[in-house]
C-alpha positions in Angstrom: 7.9 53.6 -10.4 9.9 50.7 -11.7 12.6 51.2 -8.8 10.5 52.1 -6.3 8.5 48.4 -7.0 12.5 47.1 -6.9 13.3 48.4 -3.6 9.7 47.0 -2.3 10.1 44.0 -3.4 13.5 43.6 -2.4 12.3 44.4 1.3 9.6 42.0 1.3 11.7 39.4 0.0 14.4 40.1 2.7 11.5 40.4 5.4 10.3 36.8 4.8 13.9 35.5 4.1 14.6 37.0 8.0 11.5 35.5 9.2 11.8 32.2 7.4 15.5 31.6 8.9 14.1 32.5 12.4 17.1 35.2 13.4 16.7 37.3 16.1 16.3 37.6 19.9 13.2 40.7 20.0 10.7 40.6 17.6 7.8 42.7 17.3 4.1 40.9 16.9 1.5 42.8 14.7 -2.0 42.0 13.7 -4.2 44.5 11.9 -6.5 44.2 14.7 -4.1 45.2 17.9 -1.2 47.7 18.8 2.2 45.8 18.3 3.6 43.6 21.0 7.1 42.0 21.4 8.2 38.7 22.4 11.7 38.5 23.5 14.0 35.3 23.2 15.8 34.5 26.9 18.1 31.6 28.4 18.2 30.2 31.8 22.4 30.6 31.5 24.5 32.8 33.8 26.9 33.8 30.9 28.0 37.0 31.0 27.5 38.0 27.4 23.2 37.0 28.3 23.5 39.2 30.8 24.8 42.0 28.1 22.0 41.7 25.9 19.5 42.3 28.8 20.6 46.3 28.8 19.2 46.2 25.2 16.0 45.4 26.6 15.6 48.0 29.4 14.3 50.9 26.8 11.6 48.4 25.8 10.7 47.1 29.1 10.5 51.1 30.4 7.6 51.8 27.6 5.7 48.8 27.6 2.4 48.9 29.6 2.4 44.7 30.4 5.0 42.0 30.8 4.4 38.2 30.8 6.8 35.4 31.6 6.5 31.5 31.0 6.1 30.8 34.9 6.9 33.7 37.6 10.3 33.2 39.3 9.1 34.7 42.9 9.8 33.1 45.7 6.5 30.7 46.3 6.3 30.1 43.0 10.2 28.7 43.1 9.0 27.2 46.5 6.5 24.9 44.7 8.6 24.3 41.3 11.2 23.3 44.0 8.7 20.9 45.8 8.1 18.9 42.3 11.1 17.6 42.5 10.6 15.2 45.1 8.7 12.2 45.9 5.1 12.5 47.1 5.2 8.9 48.3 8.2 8.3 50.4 9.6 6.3 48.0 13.3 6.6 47.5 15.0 7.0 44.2 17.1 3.3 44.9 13.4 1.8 44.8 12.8 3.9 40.9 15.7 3.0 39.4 18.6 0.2 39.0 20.6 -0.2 41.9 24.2 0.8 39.5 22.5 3.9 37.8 21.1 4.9 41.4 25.1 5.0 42.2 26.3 6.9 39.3 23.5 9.3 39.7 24.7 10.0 43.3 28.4 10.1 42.1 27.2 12.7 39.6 24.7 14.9 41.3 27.5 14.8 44.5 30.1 16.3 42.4 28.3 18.5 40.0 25.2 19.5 42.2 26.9 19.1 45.5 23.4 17.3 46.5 23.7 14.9 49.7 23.1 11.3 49.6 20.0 11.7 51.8 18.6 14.5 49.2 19.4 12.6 46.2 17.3 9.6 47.6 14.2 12.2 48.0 14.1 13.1 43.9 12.2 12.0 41.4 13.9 10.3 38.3 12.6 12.7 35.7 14.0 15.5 38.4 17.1 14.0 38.0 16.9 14.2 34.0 16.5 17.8 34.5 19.3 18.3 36.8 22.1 16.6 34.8 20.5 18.7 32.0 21.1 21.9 34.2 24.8 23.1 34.4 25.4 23.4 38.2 25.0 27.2 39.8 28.5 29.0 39.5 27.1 32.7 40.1 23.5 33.0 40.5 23.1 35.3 38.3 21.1 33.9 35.2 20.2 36.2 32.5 16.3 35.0 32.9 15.9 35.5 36.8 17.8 38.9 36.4 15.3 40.0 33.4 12.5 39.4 36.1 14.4 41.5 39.0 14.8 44.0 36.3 10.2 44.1 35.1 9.8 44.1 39.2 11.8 47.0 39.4 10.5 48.8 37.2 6.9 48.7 38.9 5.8 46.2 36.5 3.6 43.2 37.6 4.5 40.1 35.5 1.9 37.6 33.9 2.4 34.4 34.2 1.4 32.0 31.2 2.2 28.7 32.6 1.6 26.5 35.8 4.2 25.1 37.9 3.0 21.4 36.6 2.8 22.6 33.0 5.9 23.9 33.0 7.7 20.6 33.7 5.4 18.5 32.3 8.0 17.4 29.6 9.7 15.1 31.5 7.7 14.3 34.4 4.5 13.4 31.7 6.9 10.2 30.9 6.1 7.0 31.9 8.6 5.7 34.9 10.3 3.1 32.8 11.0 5.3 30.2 12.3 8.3 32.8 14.5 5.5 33.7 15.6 4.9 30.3 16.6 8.5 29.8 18.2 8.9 33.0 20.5 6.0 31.7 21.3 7.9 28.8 22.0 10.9 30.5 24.1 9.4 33.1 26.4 7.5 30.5 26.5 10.7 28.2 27.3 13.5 30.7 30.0 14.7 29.4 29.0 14.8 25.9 25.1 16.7 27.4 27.8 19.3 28.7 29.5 20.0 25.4 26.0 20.3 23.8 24.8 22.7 26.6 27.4 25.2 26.0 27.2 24.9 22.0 23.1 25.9 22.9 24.4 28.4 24.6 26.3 29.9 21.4 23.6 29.7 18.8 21.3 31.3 21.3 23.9 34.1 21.3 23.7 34.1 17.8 20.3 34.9 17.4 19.3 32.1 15.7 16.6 30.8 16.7 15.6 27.5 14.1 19.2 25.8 14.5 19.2 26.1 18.4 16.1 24.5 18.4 17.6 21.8 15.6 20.5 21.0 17.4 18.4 20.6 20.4 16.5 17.8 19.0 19.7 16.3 16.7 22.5 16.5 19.0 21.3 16.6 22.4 21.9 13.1 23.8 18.5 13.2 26.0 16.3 14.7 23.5 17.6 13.1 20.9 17.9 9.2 22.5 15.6 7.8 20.8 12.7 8.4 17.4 9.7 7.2 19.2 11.0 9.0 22.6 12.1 12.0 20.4 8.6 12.4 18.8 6.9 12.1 21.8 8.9 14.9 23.4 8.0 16.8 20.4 4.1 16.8 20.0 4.1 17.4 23.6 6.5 20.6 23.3 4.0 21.2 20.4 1.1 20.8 22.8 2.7 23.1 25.3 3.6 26.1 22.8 -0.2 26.0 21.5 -1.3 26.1 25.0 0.7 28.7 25.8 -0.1 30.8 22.5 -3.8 30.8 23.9 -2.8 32.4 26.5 -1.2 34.8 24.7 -4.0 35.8 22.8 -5.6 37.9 25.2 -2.8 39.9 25.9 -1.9 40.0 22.2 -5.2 41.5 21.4 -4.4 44.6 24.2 -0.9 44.8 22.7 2.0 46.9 24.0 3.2 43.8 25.5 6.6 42.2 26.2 6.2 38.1 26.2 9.9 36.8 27.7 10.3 33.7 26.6 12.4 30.4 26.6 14.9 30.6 23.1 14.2 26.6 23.6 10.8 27.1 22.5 10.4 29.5 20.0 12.2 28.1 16.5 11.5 25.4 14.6 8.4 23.7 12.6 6.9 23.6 15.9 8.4 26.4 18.0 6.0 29.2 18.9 7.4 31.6 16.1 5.9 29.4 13.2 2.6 28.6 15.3 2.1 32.6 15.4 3.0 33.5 12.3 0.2 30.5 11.5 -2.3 32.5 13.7 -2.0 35.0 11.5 0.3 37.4 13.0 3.2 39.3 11.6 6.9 38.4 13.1 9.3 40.9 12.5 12.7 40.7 13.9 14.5 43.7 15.6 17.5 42.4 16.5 
C-alpha cells in the first residue's frame, strides 16, 4: 500500500511539476464534464526542424473529429489581413512619422522586405512594427501555414477563433504617437530584434513554453521598450487570450478537438495555459 501511495504521489508531484514549468508542444485538455481535447503549440517560422515536428501531429489530426485555428489562413481571409496593412485615408506613411525614421524605415523594409518606395508610403506605422518583427520570406513554407494545408487535406474544416481585426489588434490598438515611438525603437534595434527572433525560435523548439513567453517580454527590444508600453501590451494580450478561451469553450465542451495555436500566446502568468488550467481544466503535456 505504502509503495503503491509512493509511486502516486510521485506522479502527481511530477504531473504538476511538468505543468507548472509549462513544457511541451501538445497537450491534452480534460474536464470531467467533456471527452479530452488537445491544443497544440505552433510558430509562424519556416525552419526546417518546425516543419519536423508537424509529422508528429498527423496521427492526431487523422482522429480528431474538429480542428480550430487562431484566424484561418485561406486565401480571402489573407486578402483582408493583407488589406489592414494599409492606410484607409490616403495618407502616406512620410505624413505618420518623422521625416529621418520614414527613411530608415524605407532603407530597411527595401533591403529586408524588398517592398517599393511607392508601397512602403501606403503602410500603416503599426504595419510596419509588425514587419521588422517578421523575418523576411526565404521559402514559404512556414510550419503554421503548412499545418493548415495539412487539416484541409485531410477533409477537415478549420474553426476560426479570431477576427482579422482582433488578431492584430496588439499593435494597431496603440495610439499613433506611441506606434511611432516603437517603430523608432524597432528601427534603431534591428539587428538586435533579429538575434532575439531566432533565440524565440529555439526555446519554442525546446518545448518550453513559460521562458519563450519570458524572453519575449524581457528581451525583445519592441515588447520590452518600455514598463508602461510593456504593461499595456500585456493586459491587452491578457484580454485577447480570455477572449479567445471563450471561444474555446464551446468546442471544449464537444471535445475531440485539436486547438493550433500561437507558442507566443500560451506560457506565462497570462498565457492561455494558466488561464485554462484557472477555468478549471486539466493540462497534461504529451510531448
Amino acid at each position: 500500500m505504502k509503495k503503491l501511495l509512493s509511486y502516486f504521489l510521485v506522479g502527481l508531484f511530477s504531473h504538476n511539476l511538468w505543468a507548472a514549468s509549462q513544457v511541451g508542444l501538445l497537450w491534452q485538455l480534460t474536464s470531467p464534464q467533456s471527452p479530452p481535447s488537445h491544443l497544440f503549440a505552433t510558430y509562424h517560422t519556416e525552419d526546417p526542424r518546425a516543419l519536423e515536428i508537424l509529422s508528429r501531429l498527423t496521427p492526431h489530426l487523422e482522429q480528431t473529429e474538429r480542428v480550430a485555428f487562431e484566424l484561418l489562413k485561406d486565401i480571402p481571409t489573407l486578402r483582408t489581413l493583407a488589406a489592414q496593412f494599409f492606410s484607409k485615408d490616403n495618407r502616406g506613411l512620410d505624413t505618420l512619422i518623422l521625416p529621418q525614421l520614414y527613411r530608415e524605415v524605407e532603407r530597411l523594409l527595401q533591403s529586408t522586405h524588398h517592398f517599393s518606395p511607392p508601397l512602403i508610403q501606403q503602410l500603416q506605422p503599426w504595419a510596419v512594427i509588425t514587419l521588422l518583427n517578421t523575418p523576411p520570406i526565404q521559402t514559404g513554407k512556414y510550419a503554421d501555414w503548412r499545418l493548415y494545408e495539412q487539416v484541409m487535406k485531410l477533409g477537415k474544416a478549420p474553426y476560426p477563433l479570431e477576427k482579422v481585426e482582433e488578431h492584430l489588434n496588439l499593435f494597431a490598438a496603440i495610439p499613433l504617437e506611441q506606434q511611432g515611438k516603437i517603430l523608432a525603437i524597432g528601427v534603431q534595434q534591428f539587428a538586435e530584434i533579429s538575434a532575439v527572433n531566432q533565440q524565440l525560435i529555439e526555446h519554442y523548439l525546446g518545448g518550453d513554453l513559460k521562458q519563450l513567453s519570458e524572453f519575449l517580454w524581457n528581451h525583445h527590444p519592441v515588447y520590452n521598450a518600455e514598463v508602461a508600453l510593456k504593461l499595456k501590451l500585456q493586459r491587452e494580450m491578457q484580454m485577447r487570450n480570455k477572449a479567445l478561451i471563450q471561444r474555446m469553450k464551446p468546442l471544449l465542451e464537444n471535445g475531440n478537438t485539436i486547438f493550433i495555436l500561437s507558442a507566443l500566446r500560451l506560457g506565462g502568468n497570462m498565457g492561455i495555459l494558466q488561464l485554462l488550467e484557472q477555468e478549471g481544466y486539466q493540462l497534461t503535456a504529451q510531448w
